[in-house]
N, C-alpha and C positions, 0 to 999 in steps of 0.2 A: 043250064039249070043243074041244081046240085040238092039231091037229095041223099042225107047222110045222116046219123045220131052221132053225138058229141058231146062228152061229160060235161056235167054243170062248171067243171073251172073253166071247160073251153070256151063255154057258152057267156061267161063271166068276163074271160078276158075277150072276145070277141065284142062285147056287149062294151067293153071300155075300152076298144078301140073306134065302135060304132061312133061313140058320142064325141070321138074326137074329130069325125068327118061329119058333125051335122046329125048324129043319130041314123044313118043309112046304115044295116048292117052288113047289105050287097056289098055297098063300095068297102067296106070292113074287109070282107071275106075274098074280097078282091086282090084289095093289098095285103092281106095274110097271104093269098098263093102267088102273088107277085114277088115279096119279101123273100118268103119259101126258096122261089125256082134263083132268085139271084145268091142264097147262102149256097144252094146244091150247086152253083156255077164256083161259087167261091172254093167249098170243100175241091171240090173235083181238080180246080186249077189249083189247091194248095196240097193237094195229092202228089199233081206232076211236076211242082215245083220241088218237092222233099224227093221223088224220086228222081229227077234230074240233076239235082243240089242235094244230096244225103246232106254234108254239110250245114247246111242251114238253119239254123234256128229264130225266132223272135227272140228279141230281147226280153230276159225276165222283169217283170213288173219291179220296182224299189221298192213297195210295199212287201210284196209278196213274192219274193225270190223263187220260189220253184216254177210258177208258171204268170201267164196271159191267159184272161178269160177266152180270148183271141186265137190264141194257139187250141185251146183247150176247145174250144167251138168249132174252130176249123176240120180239126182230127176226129171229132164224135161221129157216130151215124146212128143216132135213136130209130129202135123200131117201135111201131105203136104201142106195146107193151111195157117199154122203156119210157115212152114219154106220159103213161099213163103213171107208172112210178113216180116220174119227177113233178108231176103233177099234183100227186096226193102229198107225197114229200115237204111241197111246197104250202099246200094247205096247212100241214102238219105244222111248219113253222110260223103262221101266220095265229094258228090261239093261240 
């Protein structure tokens, strides 16, 4: 059981991920921390693969030469403060 408050955009995107499993927002909130714990396996394994392989890079996008959303995803680590930023951010862009 999971009893927590969560800004209205969370709530929003939660709410459009529910209606994509049938309207259930359990099973939603399910595979949001399902989703979650496999990026945190991803970050962590692309952690030891940069410190194992300094070396290594993704290939830059042909669009967009400086980076991958990918790359760019893997290397972040948002704290709730940070995602509460990208969150209004993203509102911001949507008026």
């Amino acid at each position: 059981m999971v009893n927590g408050r969560i800004t209205p955009e969370q709530m929003e995107w939660l709410e459009d991920k529910a209606s994509k499993v049938g309207g259930n927002l359990s099973a939603a909130l399910r595979q949001a921390i399902t989703d979650a714990r496999i990026l945190e396996m991803a970050r962590e394994d692309y952690k030891l693969l940069r410190k194992e392989h300094p070396e290594f890079e993704i290939p830059p996008h042909d669009d967009i030469p400086e980076t991958r959303l990918l790359a760019m995803v893997l290397s972040m680590k948002l704290s709730e403060a940070e995602d509460l930023e990208l969150r209004r951010a993203e509102g911001r862009k949507r008026t």
